[in-house]
Structure formats: structure tokens, C-alpha cells
N, C-alpha and C positions, 0 to 999 in steps of 0.2 A: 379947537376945530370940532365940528357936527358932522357926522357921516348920516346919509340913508341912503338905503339901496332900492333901485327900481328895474322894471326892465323895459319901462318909457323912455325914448329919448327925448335929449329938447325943451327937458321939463327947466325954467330959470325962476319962477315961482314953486313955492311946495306948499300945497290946500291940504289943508287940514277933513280926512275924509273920516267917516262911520268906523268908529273903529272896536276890538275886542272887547273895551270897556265901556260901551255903550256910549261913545260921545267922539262928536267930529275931532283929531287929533293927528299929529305928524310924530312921527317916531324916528328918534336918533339915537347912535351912540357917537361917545366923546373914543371908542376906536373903533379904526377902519374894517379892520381884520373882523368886526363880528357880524357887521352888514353884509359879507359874503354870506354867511346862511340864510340871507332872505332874497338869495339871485333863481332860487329855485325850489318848487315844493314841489315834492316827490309824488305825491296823490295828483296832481294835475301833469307832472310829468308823464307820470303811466299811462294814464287816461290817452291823453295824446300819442304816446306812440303807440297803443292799443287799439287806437281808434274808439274807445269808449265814448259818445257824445254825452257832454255834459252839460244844461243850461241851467247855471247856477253859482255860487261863490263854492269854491272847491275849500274842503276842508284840510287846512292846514297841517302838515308835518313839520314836527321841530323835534327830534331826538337829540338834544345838547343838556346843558346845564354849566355850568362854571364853578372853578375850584376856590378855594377858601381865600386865591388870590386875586379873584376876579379875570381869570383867563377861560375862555370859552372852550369846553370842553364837548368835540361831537364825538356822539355816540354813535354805532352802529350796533341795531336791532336785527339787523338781516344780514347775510354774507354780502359786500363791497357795495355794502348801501350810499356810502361816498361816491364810487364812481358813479356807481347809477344813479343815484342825485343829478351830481355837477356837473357830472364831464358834459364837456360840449354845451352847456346853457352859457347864455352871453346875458353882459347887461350892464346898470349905470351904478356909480358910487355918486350921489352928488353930496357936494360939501358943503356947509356954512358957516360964516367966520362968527357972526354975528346970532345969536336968537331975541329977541326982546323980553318975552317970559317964558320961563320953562320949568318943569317938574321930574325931578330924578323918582325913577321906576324903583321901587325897594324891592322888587323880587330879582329884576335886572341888573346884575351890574353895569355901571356905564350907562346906562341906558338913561334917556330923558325923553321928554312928550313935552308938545306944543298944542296948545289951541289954537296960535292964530297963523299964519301965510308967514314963508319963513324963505329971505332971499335967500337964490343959490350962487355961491359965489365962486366953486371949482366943481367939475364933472371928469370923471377917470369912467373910459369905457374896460370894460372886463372883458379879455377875449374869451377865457375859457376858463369859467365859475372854479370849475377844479383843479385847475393848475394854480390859481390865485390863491386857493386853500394848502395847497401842498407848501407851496414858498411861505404863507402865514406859519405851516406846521414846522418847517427847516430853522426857523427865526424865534419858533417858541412862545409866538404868540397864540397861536391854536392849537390843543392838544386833542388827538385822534383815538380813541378807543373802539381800537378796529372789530369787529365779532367773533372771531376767532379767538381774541383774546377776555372774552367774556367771562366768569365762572360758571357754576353751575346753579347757584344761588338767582345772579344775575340772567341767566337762563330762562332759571322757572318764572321768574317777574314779567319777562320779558312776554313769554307764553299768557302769564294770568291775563297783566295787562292787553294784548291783542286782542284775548279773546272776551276780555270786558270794551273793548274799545269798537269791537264789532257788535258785538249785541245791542252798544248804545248807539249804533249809527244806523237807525232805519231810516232815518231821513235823509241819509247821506247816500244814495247807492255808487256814487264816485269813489268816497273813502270805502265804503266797504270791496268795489272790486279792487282796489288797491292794497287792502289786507290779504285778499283769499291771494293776491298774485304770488305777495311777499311772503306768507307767513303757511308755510304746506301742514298745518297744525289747523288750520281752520275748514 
């Protein structure tokens, strides 16, 4: 089975849209549990309940990575960046039984891409992005590194990168009030 996550409903076809790697593409993983981290980006969250207007493709946050078993590992950079994320975002898991061709992501585990229109053959609504992550974290299929539990090493990284991550986002004024919110170092 093919997970992707959206927060269209209704969708029974999946188009292959402009995607990070420069080409129209559908993105999946072969598990459910890691399509939850694309039910919400935190930089377009803020915005919104900020009220910050944005007209423009909002710059992505993805603080994760995956352990040497291919289990999805989120990170938190900021104190209960989890909640603040998920809680309360809704949205769609669609599934498909079938791809006709596909290409596994070598930086992703799990993960594959499609070029061409890909039927959907099951949809699970998500009531609440966060609670959906916690039962993934109870089961072991999500591991959580909360900030509190950060070191100190993990700290300063944390710091360098923000504050390299801001200076590169002049074009972005979305992401960067998203850093000054989050990150009281900037």
C-alpha cells in the first residue's frame, strides 16, 4: 500500500504537481505513520494564526530525519514544537493499492515518487494531526525528540542553523517571521 497526505478532500485522482525537485511529481510512502508530518507546516501555521498575510508558496518546515531503521524521527527545535505544529490540524491520508511506475527517494526512506496520475483507492480523514502522531509514538512507529531533551552540542546546531536559515530567507518574509517567533536568539 501508498500513503500521501493532503489537506484536500475528495481528491480520487492524484496529479503529479511542481515539485522540490524541479518536475511535476506525486509523493508517497510505503508507511502511513510518516505522511502525518505533511498534515501541517509550521511556517504557514504561524502565519495564519498571526494573521501574517502571505501571497506565495509558504516555506516548508520538516525538523525530522529517520533512524538507521528507517523509523521517522521528529525532532523538536523549539519547546513543544509538536504541539504547536499538529494539534488541532485536520486532513486526508489517501491511499493506493496500485502505482504503475515509481521511484524510491534514496534520501527518504520509504518514500517513492511518481510521474504520472495515480488512483486513490482508500482516504482515512485525520481528526487531529497530533493525536494521530502520539498513537504512531505509543506503537513505535514515530520517535519523538522532544527539546528539552536536546544536548548542548544539539543546541548550538540548532542556534547556528536558525540563524543561517534566516539570513538565507530574504525572499521568504513568511519563513523568516516564523523564525523571529520561534527562535528568541534571532
Amino acid at each position: 500500500m501508498f500513503y500521501h497526505a493532503s489537506k484536500i478532500a475528495g481528491i480520487t485522482i492524484l496529479i503529479p504537481h511542481m515539485s522540490n525537485h524541479g518536475k511535476s511529481l506525486v509523493y508517497f510512502s510505503t508507511k502511513r505513520q510518516n505522511v502525518l508530518v505533511y498534515l501541517s507546516n509550521a511556517v504557514e501555521k504561524h502565519c495564519r494564526q498571526v494573521g501574517f498575510y502571505h501571497n506565495g508558496v509558504y516555506k516548508k518546515w520538516a525538523s525530522y530525519g529517520f533512524t538507521k531503521d528507517g523509523i521517522l524521527r521528529l525532532e523538536e527545535y523549539y519547546p513543544n514544537a509538536t504541539v504547536d505544529t499538529y494539534k488541532g490540524e485536520t486532513g486526508y491520508i489517501y491511499s493506493a493499492e496500485y502505482i504503475e511506475k515509481y521511484y524510491n527517494l534514496e534520501d527518504i526512506p520509504n518514500a517513492i515518487i511518481s510521474e504520472h496520475e495515480v488512483l486513490v483507492s482508500g482516504c482515512e480523514y485525520i481528526v487531529d494531526v497530533y493525536e494521530a502522531i502520539q498513537k504512531a509514538i505509543k506503537k513505535g512507529e514515530i520517535i519523538l525528540q522532544k527539546y528539552v531533551e536536546n544536548n548542548q552540542a544539539k543546541l548550538n546546531w540548532i542556534e547556528r542553523t536558525m540563524k543561517s536559515e534566516y539570513q538565507n530567507a530574504e525572499n521568504h518574509p513568511e519563513y523568516r517571521e516564523f523564525l523571529k517567533a520561534k527562535f528568541d536568539f534571532l
